[in-house]
FIMI-950843 format. One record per residue (C-alpha): residue number from 1; x, y, z; residue in three letters. Coordinates in Angstrom, 2 decimals, decimal comma, always signed. Layout:
! residues N
[NUM; [X; Y; Z]; 'Ala']
...
END
This chain:
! residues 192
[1; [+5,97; -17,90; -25,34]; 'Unk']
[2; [+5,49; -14,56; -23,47]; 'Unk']
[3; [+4,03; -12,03; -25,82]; 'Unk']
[4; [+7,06; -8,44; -25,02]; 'Unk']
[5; [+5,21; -5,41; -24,55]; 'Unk']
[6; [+6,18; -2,18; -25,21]; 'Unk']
[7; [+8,50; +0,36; -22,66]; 'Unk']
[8; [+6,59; +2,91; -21,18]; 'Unk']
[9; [+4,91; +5,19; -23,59]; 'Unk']
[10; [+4,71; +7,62; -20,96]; 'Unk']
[11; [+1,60; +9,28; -19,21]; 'Unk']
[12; [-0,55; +7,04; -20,75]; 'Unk']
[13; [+0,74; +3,80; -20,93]; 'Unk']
[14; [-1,30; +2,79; -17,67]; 'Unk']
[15; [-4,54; +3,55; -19,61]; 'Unk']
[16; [-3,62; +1,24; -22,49]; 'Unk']
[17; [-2,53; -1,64; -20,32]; 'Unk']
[18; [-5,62; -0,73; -18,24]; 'Unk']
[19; [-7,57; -1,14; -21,67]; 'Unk']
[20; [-5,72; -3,89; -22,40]; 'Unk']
[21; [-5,96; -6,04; -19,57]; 'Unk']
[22; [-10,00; -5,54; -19,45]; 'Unk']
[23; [-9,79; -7,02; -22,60]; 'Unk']
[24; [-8,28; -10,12; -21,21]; 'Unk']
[25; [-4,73; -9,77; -22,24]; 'Unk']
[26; [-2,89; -11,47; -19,39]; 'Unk']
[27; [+0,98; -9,82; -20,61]; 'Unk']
[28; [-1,08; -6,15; -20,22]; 'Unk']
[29; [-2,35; -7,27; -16,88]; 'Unk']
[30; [+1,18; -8,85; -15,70]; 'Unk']
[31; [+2,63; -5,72; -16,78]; 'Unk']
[32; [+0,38; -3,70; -14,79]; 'Unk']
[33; [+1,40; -6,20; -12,17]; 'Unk']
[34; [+5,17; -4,92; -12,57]; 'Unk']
[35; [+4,53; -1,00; -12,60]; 'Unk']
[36; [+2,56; -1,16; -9,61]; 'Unk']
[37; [+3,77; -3,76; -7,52]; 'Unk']
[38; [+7,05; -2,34; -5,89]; 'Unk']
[39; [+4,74; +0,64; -4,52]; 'Unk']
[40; [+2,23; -1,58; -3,28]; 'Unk']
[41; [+4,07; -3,64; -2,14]; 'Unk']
[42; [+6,32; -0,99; +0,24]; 'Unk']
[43; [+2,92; +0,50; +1,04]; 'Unk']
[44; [+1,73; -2,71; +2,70]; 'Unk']
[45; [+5,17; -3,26; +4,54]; 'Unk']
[46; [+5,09; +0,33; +6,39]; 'Unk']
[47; [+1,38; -0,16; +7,46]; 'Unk']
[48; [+2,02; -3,98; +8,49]; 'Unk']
[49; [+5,24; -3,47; +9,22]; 'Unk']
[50; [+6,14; -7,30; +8,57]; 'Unk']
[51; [+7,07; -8,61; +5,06]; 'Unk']
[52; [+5,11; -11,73; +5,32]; 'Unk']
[53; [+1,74; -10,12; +6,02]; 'Unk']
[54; [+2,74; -7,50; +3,66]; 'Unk']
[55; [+2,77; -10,24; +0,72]; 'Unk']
[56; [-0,04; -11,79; +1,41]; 'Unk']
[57; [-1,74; -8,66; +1,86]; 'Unk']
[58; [-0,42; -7,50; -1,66]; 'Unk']
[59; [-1,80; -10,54; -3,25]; 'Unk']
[60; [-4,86; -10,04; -1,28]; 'Unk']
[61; [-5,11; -6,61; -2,99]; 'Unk']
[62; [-4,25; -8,04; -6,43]; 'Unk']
[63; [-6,76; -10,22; -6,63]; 'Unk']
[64; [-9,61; -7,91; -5,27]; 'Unk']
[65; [-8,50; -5,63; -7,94]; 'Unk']
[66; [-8,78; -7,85; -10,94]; 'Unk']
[67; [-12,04; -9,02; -9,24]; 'Unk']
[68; [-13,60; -5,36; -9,41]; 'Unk']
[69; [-11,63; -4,65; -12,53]; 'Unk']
[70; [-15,02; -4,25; -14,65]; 'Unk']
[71; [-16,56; -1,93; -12,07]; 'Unk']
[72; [-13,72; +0,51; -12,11]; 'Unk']
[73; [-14,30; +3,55; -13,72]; 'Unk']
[74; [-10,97; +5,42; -14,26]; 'Unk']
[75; [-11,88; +8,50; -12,48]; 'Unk']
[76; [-8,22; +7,93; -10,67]; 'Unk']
[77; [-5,63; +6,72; -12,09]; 'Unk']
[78; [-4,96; +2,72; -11,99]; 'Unk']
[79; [-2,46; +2,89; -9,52]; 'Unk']
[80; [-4,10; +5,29; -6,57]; 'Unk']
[81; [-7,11; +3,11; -7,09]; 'Unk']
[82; [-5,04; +0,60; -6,24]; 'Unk']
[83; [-3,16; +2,07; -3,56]; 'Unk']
[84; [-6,49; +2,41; -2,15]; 'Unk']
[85; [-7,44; -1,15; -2,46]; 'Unk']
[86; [-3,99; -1,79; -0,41]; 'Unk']
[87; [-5,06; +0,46; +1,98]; 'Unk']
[88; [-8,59; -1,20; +2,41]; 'Unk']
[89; [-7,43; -4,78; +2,44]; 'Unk']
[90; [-4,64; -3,41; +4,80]; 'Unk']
[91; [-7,72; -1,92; +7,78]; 'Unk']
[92; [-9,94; -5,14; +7,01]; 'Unk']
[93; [-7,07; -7,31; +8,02]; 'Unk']
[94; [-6,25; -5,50; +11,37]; 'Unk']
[95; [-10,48; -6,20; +12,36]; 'Unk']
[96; [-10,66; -9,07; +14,33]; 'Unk']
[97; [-11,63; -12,23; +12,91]; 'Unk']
[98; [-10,66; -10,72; +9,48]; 'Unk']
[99; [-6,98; -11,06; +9,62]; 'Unk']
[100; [-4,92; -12,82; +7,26]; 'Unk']
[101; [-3,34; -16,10; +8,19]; 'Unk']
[102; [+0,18; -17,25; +6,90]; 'Unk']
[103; [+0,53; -20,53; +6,25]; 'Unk']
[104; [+2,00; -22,98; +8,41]; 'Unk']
[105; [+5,87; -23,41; +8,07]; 'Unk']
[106; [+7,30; -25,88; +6,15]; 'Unk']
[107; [+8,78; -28,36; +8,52]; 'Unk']
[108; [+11,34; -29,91; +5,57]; 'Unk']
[109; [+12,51; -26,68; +5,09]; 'Unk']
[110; [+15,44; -25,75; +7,47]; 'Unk']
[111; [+15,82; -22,55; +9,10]; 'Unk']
[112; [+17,84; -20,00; +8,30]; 'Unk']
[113; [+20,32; -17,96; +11,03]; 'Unk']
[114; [+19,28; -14,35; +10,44]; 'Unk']
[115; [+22,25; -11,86; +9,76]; 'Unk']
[116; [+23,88; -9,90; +12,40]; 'Unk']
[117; [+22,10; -6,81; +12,22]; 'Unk']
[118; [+24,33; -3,68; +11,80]; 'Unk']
[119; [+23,02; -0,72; +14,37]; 'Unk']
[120; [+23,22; -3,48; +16,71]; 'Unk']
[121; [+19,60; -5,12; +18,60]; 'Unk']
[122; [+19,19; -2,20; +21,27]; 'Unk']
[123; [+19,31; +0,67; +18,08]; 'Unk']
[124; [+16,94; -2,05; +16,07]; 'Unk']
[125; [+14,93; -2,43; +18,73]; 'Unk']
[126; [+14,40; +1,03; +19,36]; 'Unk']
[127; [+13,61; +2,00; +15,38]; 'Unk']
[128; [+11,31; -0,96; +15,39]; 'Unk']
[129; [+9,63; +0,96; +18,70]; 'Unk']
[130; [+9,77; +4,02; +16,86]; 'Unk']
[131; [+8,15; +2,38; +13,66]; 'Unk']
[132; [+5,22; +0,85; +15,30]; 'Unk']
[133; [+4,22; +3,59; +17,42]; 'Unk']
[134; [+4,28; +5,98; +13,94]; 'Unk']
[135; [+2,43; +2,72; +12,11]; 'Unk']
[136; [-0,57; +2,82; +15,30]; 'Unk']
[137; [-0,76; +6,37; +15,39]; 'Unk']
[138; [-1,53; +6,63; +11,64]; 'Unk']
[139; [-3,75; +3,77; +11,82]; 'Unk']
[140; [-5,85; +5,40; +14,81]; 'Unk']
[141; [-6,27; +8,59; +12,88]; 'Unk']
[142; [-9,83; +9,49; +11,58]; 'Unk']
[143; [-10,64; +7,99; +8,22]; 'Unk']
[144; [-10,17; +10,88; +6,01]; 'Unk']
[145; [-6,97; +11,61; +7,73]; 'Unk']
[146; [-5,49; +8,40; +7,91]; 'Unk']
[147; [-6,30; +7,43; +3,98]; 'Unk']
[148; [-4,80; +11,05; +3,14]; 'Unk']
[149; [-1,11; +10,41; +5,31]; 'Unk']
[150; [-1,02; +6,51; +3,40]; 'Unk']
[151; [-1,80; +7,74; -0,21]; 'Unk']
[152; [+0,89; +10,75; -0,04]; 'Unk']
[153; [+3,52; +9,61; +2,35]; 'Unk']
[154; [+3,32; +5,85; +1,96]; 'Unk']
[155; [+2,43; +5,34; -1,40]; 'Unk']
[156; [+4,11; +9,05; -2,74]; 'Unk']
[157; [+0,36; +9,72; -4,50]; 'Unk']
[158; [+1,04; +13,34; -5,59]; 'Unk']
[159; [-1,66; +16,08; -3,66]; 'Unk']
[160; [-3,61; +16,15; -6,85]; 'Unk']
[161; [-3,38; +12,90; -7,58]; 'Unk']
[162; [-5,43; +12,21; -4,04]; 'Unk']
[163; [-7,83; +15,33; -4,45]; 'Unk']
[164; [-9,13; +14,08; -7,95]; 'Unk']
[165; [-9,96; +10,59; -6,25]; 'Unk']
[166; [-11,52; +11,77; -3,45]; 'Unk']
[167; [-13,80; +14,07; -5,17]; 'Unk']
[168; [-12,18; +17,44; -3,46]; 'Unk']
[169; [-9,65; +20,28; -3,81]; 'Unk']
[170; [-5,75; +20,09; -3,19]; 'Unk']
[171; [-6,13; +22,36; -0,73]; 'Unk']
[172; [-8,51; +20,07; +1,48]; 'Unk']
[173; [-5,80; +17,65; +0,58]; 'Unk']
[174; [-3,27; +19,98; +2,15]; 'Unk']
[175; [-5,51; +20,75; +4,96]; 'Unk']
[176; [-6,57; +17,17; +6,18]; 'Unk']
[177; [-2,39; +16,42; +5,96]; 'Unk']
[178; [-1,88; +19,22; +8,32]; 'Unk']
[179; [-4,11; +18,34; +10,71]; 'Unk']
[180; [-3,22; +14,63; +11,18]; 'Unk']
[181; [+0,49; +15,55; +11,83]; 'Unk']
[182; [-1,01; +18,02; +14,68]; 'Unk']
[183; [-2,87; +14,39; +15,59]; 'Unk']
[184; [+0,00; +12,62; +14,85]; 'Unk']
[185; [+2,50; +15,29; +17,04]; 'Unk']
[186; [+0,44; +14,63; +20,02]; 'Unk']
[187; [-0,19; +11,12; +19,89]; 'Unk']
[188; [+3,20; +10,38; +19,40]; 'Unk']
[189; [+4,02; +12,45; +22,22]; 'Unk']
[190; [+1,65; +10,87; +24,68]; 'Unk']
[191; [+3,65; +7,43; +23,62]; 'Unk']
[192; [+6,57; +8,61; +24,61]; 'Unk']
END
């Protein structure tokens, strides 16, 4: 039997679960699991941009977490620590010889005609263009840069949030944002 935990407490519910799951309380860690997972989750989709690789790398992430769980030292909150664990597992995978490798397909298990898409394949096509060259563009941005776009845009890490776990000011937050969408503007334009 499951033991029920409580609804969010607010603010610092993630602290108590965080407690919690240290502790060894598996519900406290699975419920971690289910406030954080969605986000990671979505992160790992935009940067991979394939839901497959995103799901492994989210378990990837998962277990590195609860792996380093002792070490971490709640100077961020759980979740951006996490988002940056995502983000981590997410560059290691792209190195070669690194990547992730899905399992083989089941060959008892029948495959399944995909829906008819609704824009049509030329306007899918197209957005999935679109997509990628965004998704290489951010990924070829300098290190501070690129972990700065992820956090806030792909993960919706408030400015502050991002400036206390990197150890500098909002405004340096605000600054390296600003100059990887100049980056960003110009790559993108060379692609096109």
């Amino acid at each position: 039997m499951r033991e029920e935990l409580p609804e969010p407490a607010g603010p610092d519910e993630e602290e108590v679960l965080l407690a919690r799951a240290r502790a060894g309380e598996r519900p406290a860690a699975e419920r971690l699991v289910e406030l954080t997972y969605g986000r990671v989750y979505g992160l790992l989709c935009r940067l991979a941009g394939d839901a497959d690789r995103a799901a492994d790398l989210t378990q990837e992430t998962y277990r590195k977490a609860w792996a380093a769980l002792p070490g971490f030292r709640g100077e961020a909150r759980f979740s951006t620590w996490l988002h940056r664990i995502a983000f981590t597992t997410f560059l290691k995978s792209r190195r070669p010889g690194l990547r992730l490798v899905p399992a083989p397909a089941d060959p008892e298990t029948p495959a399944l005609d995909p829906p008819d898409p609704a824009p049509g394949p030329e306007a899918e096509t197209a957005a999935a263009e679109r997509a990628n060259r965004l998704r290489r563009a951010v990924a070829d941005l300098p290190e501070p840069l690129r972990g700065a776009v992820a956090a806030h845009y792909f993960s919706e890490i408030p400015v502050v949030e991002i400036a206390r776990a990197e150890g500098i000011t909002p405004v340096a937050v605000r600054k390296r944002l600003a100059r990887a969408f100049r980056l960003l503007a110009t790559a993108l334009e060379e692609a096109s």
